[in-house]
N, C-alpha and C positions, 0 to 999 in steps of 0.2 A: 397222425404221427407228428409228434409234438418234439420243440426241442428249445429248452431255456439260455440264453445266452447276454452276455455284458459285456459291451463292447467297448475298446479302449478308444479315446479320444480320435474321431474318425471322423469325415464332415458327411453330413446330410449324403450326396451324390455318393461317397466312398461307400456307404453304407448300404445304398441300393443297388450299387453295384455288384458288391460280395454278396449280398444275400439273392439278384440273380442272378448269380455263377453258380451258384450253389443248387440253385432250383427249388429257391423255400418262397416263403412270403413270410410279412410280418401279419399275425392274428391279436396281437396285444403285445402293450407295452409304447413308450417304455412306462418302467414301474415309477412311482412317485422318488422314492429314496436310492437307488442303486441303479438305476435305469437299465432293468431286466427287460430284457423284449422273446416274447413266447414267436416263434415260427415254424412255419409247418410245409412240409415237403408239398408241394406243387403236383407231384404225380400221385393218382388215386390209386397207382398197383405198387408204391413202392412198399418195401419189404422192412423187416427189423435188419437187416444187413445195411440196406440204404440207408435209415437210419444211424443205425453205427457207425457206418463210412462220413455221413453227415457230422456228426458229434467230431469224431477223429479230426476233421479238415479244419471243421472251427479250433478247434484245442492246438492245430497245429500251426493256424496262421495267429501271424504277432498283431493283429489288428483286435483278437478277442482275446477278454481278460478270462472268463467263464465261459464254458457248453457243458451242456449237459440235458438227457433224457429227461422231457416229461411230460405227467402222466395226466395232466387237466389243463386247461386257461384257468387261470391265476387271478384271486382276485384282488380289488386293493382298496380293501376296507382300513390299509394303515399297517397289519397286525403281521404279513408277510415282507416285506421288506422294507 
């Protein structure tokens, strides 16, 4: 369970700290140009509702610019972002 996100100017420790509040990890990223970072929920039973709830929490905190579902690791031959 995959979830894309761009996060606004936040330091290093800020950044791993949200993402374990969250209960993700980072799997990729960030991206070359836009620095998209792919993260993926931490629990192996979580649900499309976890999911959802995950997406919702980032779009609501002011530290990310972008969340949003997705549906592979990304790759960066250049051509995606």
């Amino acid at each position: 369970m995959l979830v894309d996100v761009v996060f606004a100017d936040i330091s290093d420790d800020e950044l791993r700290d949200l993402i374990e509040t969250l209960g993700a990890e980072i799997v990729a990223g960030p991206s070359p140009r836009v620095g998209r970072y792919t993260l993926r929920l931490v629990d192996d039973r979580a649900t499309d509702a976890d999911l959802d709830d995950l997406v919702r929490r980032l779009r609501d905190d002011r530290r990310v610019r972008f969340a949003a579902r997705a549906y592979s690791l990304p790759t960066h031959d250049g051509a995606d972002d």
